[in-house]
C-alpha positions as CSV (number, residue, x, y, z in Angstrom):
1,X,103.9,153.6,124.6
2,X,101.5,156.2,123.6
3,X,103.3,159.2,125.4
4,X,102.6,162.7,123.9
5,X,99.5,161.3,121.7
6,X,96.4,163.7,122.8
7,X,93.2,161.4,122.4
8,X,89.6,162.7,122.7
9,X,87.1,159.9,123.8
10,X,83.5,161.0,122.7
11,X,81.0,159.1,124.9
12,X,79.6,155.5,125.3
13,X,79.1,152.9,127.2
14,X,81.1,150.6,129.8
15,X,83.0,149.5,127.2
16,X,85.0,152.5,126.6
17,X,85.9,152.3,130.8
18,X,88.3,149.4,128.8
19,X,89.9,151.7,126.4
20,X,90.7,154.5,128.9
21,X,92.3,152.2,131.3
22,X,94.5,150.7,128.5
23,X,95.0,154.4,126.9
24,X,96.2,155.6,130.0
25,X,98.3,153.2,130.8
26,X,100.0,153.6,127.8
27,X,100.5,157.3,128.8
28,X,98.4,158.8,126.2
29,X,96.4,162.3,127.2
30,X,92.8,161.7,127.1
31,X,90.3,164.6,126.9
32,X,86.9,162.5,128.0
33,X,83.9,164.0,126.8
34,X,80.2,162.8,127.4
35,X,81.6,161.2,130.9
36,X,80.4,164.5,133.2
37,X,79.2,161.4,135.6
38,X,81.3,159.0,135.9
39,X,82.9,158.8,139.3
40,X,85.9,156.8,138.7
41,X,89.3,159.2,138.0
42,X,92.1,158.0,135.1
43,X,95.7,159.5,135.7
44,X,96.1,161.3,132.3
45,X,92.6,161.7,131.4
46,X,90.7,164.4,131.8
47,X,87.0,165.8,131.8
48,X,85.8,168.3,129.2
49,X,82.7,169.7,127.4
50,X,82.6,169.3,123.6
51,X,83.5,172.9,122.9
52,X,86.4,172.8,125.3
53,X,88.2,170.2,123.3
54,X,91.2,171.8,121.3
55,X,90.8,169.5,118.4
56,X,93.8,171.3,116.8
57,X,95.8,169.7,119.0
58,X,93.8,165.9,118.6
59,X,95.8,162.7,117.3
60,X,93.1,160.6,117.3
61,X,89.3,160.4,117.9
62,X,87.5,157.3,119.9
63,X,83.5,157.2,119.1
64,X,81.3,154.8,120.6
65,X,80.5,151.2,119.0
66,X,77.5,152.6,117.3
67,X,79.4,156.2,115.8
68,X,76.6,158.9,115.9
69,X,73.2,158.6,115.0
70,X,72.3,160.0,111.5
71,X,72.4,163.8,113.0
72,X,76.0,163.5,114.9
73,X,74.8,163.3,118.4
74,X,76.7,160.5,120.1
75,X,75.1,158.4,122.5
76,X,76.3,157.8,126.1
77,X,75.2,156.9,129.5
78,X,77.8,158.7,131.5
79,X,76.0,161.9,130.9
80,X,72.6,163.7,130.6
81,X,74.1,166.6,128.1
82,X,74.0,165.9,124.2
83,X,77.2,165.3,122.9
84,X,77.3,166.3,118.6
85,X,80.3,165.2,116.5
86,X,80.4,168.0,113.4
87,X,82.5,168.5,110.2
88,X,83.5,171.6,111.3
89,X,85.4,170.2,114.6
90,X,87.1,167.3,112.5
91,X,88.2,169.9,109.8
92,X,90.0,171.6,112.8
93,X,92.3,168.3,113.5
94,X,95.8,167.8,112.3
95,X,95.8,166.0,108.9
96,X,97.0,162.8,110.5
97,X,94.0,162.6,112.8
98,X,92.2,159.5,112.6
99,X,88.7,158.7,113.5
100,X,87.6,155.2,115.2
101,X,84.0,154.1,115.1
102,X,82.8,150.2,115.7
103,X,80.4,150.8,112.6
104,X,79.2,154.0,110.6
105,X,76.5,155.4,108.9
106,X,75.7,158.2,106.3
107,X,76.3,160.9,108.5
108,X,79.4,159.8,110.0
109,X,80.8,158.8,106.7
110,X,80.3,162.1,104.9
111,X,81.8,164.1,107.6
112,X,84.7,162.3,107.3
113,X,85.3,162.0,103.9
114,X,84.1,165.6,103.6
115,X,86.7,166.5,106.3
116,X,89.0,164.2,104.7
117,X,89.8,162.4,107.4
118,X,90.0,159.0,107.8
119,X,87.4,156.5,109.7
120,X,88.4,153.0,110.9
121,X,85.4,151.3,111.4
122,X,86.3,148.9,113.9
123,X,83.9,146.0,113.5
124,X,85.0,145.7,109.9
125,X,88.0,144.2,111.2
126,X,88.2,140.1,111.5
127,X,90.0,139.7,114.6
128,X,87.4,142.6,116.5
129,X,84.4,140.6,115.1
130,X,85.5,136.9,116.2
131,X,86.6,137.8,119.2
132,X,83.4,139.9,119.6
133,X,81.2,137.2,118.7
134,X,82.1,135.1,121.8
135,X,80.1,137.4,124.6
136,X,77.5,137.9,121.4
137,X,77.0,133.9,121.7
138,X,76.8,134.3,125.2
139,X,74.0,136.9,125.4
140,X,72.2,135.1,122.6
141,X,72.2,132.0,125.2
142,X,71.1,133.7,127.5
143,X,68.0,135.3,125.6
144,X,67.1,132.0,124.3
145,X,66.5,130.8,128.1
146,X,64.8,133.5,129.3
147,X,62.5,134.2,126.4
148,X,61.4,129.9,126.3
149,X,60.0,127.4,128.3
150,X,61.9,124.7,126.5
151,X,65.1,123.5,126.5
152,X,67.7,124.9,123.6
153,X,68.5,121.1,123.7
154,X,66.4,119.5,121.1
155,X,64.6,122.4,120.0
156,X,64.6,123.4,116.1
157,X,66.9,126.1,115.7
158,X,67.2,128.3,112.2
159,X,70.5,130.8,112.1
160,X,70.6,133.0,109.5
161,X,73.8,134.1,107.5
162,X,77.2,132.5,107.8
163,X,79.4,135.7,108.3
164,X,81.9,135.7,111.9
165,X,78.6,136.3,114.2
166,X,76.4,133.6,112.3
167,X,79.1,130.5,112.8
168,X,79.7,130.6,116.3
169,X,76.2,131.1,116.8
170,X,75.6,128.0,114.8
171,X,78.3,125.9,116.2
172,X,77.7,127.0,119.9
173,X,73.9,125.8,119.5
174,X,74.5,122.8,117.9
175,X,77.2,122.1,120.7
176,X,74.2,122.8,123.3
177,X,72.5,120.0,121.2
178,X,69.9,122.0,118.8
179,X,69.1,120.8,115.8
180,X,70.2,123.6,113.7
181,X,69.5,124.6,110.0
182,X,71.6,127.6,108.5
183,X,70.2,130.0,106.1
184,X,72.9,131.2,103.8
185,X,73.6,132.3,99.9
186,X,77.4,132.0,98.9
187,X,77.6,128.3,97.6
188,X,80.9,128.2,99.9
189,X,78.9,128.9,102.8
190,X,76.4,126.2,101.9
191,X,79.7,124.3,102.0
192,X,80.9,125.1,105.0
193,X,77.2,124.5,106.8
194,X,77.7,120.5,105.7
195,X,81.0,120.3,106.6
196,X,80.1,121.6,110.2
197,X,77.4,118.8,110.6
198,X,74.8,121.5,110.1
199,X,72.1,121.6,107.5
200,X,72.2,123.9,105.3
201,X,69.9,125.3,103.2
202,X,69.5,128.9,100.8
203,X,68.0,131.7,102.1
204,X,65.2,131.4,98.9
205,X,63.9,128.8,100.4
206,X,63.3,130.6,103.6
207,X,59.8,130.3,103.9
208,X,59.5,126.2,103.8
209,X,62.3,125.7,105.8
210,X,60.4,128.1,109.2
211,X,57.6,125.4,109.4
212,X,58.6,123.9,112.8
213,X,61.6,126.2,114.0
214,X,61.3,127.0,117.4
215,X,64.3,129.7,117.5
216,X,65.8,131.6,114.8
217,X,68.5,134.0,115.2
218,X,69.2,136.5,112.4
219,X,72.6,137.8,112.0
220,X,72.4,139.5,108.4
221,X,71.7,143.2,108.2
222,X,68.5,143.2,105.9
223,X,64.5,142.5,105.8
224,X,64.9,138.9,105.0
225,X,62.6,137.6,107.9
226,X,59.3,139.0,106.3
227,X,55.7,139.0,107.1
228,X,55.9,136.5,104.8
229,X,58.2,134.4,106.3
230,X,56.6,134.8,109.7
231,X,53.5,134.0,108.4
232,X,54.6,130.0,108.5
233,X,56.6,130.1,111.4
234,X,54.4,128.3,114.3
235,X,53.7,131.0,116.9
236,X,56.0,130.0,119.4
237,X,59.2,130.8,117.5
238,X,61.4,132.8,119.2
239,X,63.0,135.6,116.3
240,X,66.5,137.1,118.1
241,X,67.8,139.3,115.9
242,X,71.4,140.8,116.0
243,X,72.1,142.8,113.1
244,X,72.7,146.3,113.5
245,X,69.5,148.2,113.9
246,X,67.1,148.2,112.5
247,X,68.0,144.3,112.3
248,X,66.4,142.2,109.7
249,X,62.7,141.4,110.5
250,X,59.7,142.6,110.5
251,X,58.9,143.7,113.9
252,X,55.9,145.0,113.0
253,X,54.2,142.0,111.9
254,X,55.6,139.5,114.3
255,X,53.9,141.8,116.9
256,X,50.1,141.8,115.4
257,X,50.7,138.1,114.9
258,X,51.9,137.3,118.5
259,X,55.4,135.5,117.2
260,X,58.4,137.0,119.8
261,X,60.6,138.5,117.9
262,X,63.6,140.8,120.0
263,X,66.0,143.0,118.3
264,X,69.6,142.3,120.5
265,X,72.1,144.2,119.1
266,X,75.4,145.3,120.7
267,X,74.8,142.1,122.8
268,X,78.3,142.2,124.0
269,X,77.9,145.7,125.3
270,X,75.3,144.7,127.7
271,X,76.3,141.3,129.0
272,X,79.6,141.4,129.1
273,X,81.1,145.0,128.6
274,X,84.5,144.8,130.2
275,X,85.1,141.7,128.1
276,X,83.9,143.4,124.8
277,X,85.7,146.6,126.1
278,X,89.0,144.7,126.6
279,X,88.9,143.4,123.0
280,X,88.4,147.1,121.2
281,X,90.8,148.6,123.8
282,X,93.8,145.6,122.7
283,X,92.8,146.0,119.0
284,X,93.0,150.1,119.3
285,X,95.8,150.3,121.1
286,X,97.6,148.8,118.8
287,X,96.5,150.7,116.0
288,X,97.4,153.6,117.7
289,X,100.8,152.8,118.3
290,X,101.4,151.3,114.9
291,X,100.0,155.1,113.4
292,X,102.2,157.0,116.5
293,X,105.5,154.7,114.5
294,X,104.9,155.9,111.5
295,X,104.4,159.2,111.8
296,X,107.7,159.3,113.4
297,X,109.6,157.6,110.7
């Protein structure tokens, strides 16, 4: 049980409905800020503004999937007000408070660190980013049909990267009977593409390999589908990207040459959001509990 831990969840979307529910169950006091709409009442959790919270008093901070934007303000749909995450209010925590984030950027990071304070990124972790990759899949599916008039069956399908999102993008497609290349570096990757029955190939050779794809999905977090690269994709390919924004393509160019190209992340967050917020809100929890043990050894 989380009994006498005082939480403070900044914002969000439906996925952090998930983590309340489980956080209140476990008897933790939760100061909910950002939610100044949301009709649904918690036992144990309660509203407040930003510059109520007593962050003296604060175990433990909950942010969003996406952290704050590169000036602190925290995104949320449960409220019109601005929400801003600042130095100053984290250097106002007990030492032991912790800070959880799905991912982070500069900002976030050097608040922290500057606070000295530390920041779980949550979608670092393995066992958040398989299990997250399931509705991801699911939302990528469902993208695919929508955004076609062919079938994914038999269609020429390029995935880019190999990382937790990548292979069960690549396996579920394949399973769904696309012929799919994979576009990876690491020679073990390479490996692994074979050994699935996939072909692989490396990402260098990017621009030969998009002659008659029909899909591709990128997964990695860099411009590595280029004007270039576009340029000899036929102009029905479908580009779904999910990396974190900005993603990894060229939006730009896709546009002015008339290729589809749709930047999809937080995929899970939109098609399935009390699944996705069931995952974080298991994997926090425990977190939680395992840092409310030790600081009472």
């Amino acid at each position: 049980m989380l009994t006498g831990m005082q939480i403070a969840v900044l914002g969000g979307d439906a996925r952090q409905l998930e983590i309340i529910r489980k956080l209140t169950e476990l008897d933790a006091k939760i100061s909910l800020i950002g939610f100044e709409q949301l009709d649904h009442a918690f036992t144990g959790a309660v509203k407040e503004k930003i510059d109520e919270v007593e962050f003296n008093a604060v175990d433990a901070i909950i942010l969003p999937v996406p952290g704050t934007n590169l000036e602190g303000e925290i995104e949320t749909i449960f409220s019109n007000e601005k929400i801003k995450l600042t130095e100053e209010a984290l250097k106002e925590t007990p030492s032991h408070c912790k800070i959880y984030s799905g991912i982070t950027n500069k900002y976030l990071s050097e608040i922290t660190s500057s606070a000295e304070r530390e920041l779980i990124q949550l979608f670092e972790r393995d066992d958040v980013a398989i299990y997250n990759s399931i509705p991801t899949v699911e939302g990528t599916i469902m993208m695919a049909i929508q955004h076609t008039d062919f079938t994914i069956h038999g269609s020429n399908l390029i995935v880019l990267g190999l990382g937790r999102v990548g292979m069960s993008v690549a396996r579920t497609f394949h399973h769904l009977g696309a012929r799919v290349k994979v576009g990876a570096r690491k020679s073990e990757h390479l490996a692994r593409i074979t050994e699935m029955g996939l072909i692989p190939f490396h990402m260098d050779d990017l621009e030969q390999e998009v002659s008659n794809s029909d899909m591709l999905i990128n997964t990695i977090p860099a411009q590595v589908v280029t004007a270039g690269v576009i340029a000899k994709m036929p102009a029905h390919t479908l580009i779904i990207d999910l990396a974190s924004k900005p993603g990894g393509t060229d939006f730009r160019y896709a546009e002015k040459r008339g290729v589809k190209a749709l930047l999809a992340p937080g995929l899970p967050g939109i098609v399935a959001p009390k699944s996705a917020g069931q995952i974080l809100a298991n994997v926090l929890s425990q977190l939680l509990l395992n840092d409310l043990t030790s600081r009472k050894e």
